[in-house]
N, C-alpha and C positions, 0 to 999 in steps of 0.2 A: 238219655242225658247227653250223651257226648253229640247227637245230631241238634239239638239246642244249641251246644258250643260250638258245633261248628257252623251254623246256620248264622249264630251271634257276631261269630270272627269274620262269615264272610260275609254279613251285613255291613260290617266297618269300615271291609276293603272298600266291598262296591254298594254304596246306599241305595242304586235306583233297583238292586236285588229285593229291596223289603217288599213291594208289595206283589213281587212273583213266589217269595217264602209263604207270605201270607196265605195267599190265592191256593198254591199247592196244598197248605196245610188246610185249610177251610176246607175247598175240595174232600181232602181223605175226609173229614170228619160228617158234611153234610151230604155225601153221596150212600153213602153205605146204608142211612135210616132213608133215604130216596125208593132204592132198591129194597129194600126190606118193605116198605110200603106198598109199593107199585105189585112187588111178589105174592104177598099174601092178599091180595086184594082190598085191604085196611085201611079207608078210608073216615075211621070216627076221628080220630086228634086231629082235627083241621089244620091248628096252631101247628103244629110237628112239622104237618104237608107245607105250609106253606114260608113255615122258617127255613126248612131245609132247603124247599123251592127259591128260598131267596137268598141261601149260602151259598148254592149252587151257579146261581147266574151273576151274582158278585164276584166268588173265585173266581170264575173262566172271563168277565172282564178284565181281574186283576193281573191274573195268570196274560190274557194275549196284549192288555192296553199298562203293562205293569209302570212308564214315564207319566203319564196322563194322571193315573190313579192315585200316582204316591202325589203326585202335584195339588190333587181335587181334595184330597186327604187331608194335607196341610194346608188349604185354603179354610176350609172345614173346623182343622181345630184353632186357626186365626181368628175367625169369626167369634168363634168359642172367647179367646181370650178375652178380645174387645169387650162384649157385652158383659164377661164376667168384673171387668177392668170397671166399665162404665158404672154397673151396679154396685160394686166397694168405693168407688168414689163417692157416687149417690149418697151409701149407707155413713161415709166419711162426715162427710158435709151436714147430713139428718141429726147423724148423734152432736155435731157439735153446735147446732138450730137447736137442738130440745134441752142441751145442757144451759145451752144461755136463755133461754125461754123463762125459768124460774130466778135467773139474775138481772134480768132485766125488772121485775115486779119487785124485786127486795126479799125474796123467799131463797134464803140458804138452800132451805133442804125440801123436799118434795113431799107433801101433805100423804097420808095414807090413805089410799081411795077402797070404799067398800062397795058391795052394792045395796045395804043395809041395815038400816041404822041400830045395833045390836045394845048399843052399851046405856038405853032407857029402859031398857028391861028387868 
């Protein structure tokens, strides 16, 4: 806990630290099942080999390119926002086309649609 807080406080000092903490901790975590892998000669979890394989080459760019990274990162979840932005807008604009859709015809309230007509029976 306390290498958390202090990891957290010197995040705050120095920002472009984040993704050399990161890179470090990824490291500890996806080299240890690497070695364990490679050791035992275990190659059936593909998935394992090849996540770990890809935590490992992530850290150690994050860890040597750690300015590039944190930059590539936040372009990454910019992107993110946008399109998440774009599609609430979309959804904005949809819901307010299909509410006036049945005010436009003179229909208050929206007919109950079935797929089958139950109530000759």
């Amino acid at each position: 806990m306390l290498l958390g807080i202090a990891g957290t406080v010197l995040i705050f000092i120095k920002p472009h630290l984040t993704m050399f903490i990161i890179g470090t901790a990824l490291l500890l975590i996806s080299v240890p099942n690497l070695y364990r892998v490679f050791k035992n000669r275990d190659y059936s979890d593909k998935v394992m080999l090849i996540i770990s394989a890809m935590g490992a080459l992530f850290s150690v760019y994050c860890i040597i390119n750690s300015g590039s990274a944190l930059n590539t990162v936040i372009i990454i979840i910019g992107i993110a926002f946008v399109i998440l932005g774009c599609l609430i807008l979309f959804e904005t604009f949809n819901i307010n086309r299909e509410s006036n859709k049945y005010a436009m015809y003179g229909q208050e309230e929206q007919e109950e649609h079935r797929f089958e007509n139950t109530e000759d029976m």
